[in-house]
C-alpha positions in Angstrom: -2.2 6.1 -6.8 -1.1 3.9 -3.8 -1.9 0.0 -4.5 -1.7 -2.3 -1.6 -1.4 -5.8 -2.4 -3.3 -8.8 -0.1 -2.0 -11.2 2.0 0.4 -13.6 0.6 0.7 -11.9 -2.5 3.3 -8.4 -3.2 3.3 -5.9 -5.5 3.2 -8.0 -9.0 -0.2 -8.4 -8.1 -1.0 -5.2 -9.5 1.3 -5.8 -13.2 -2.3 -6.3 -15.1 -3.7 -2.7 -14.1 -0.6 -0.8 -13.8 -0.2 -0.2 -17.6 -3.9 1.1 -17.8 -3.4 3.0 -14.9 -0.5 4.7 -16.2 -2.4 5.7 -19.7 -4.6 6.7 -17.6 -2.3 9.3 -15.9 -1.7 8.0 -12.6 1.4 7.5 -10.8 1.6 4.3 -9.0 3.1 3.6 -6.2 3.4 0.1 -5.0 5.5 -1.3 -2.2 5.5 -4.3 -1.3 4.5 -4.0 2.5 5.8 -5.3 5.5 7.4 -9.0 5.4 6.4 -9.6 1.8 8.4 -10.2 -0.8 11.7 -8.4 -0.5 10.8 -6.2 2.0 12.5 -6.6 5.6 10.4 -9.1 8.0 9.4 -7.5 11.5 10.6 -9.2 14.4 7.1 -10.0 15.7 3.2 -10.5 15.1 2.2 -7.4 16.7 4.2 -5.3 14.3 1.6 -6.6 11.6 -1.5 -5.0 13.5 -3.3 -2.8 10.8 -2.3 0.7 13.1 1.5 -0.1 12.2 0.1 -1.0 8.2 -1.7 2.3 8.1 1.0 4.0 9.4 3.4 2.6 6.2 1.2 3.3 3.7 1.2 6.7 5.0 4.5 7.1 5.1 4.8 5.4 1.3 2.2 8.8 0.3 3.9 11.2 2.1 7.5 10.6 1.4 7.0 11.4 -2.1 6.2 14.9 -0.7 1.9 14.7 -1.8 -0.3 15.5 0.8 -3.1 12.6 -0.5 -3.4 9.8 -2.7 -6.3 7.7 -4.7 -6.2 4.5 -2.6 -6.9 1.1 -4.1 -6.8 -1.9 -2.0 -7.4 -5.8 -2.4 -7.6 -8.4 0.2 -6.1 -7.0 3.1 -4.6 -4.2 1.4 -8.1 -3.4 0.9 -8.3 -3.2 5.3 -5.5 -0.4 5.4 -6.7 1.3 2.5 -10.2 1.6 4.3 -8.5 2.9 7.3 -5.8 5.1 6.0 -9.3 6.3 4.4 -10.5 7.7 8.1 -7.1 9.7 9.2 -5.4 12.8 7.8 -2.2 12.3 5.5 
């Protein structure tokens, strides 16, 4: 399961519904996306337009070598989740 955090927040956003998630069976995957947190800062706005966010989460599902994901999304991570929804992993 991928979990994208909203703006201003990162992944500790998720630490109340990862443990259910995990009894639950899932494996969660949570990055903390571009600029947040501890992850590297692009050099400019237009690197934060939601084609270049899709395009990360994408890479976050396939690089662990699955070919889909259960998506869950809040704020803005809730925007790339709904649009990663409309292309092919």
């Amino acid at each position: 399961m991928l979990l994208l955090h909203g703006f201003t927040e990162f992944c500790y956003g998720w630490r109340e519904q990862v443990p259910a998630l995990v009894d639950a069976g899932y494996q969660d995957l949570i990055p903390d996306r571009r600029g947040y947190n501890l992850s590297n800062g692009p050099g400019s706005v237009r690197a934060y337009q939601i084609d270049h966010l899709v395009a990360d989460a994408a890479a976050v599902v396939a690089s662990t070598g699955q070919l889909s994901a259960h998506v869950v999304g809040h704020d803005w991570g809730a925007a790339v989740a709904d649009q990663l929804a409309e292309i092919s992993l």
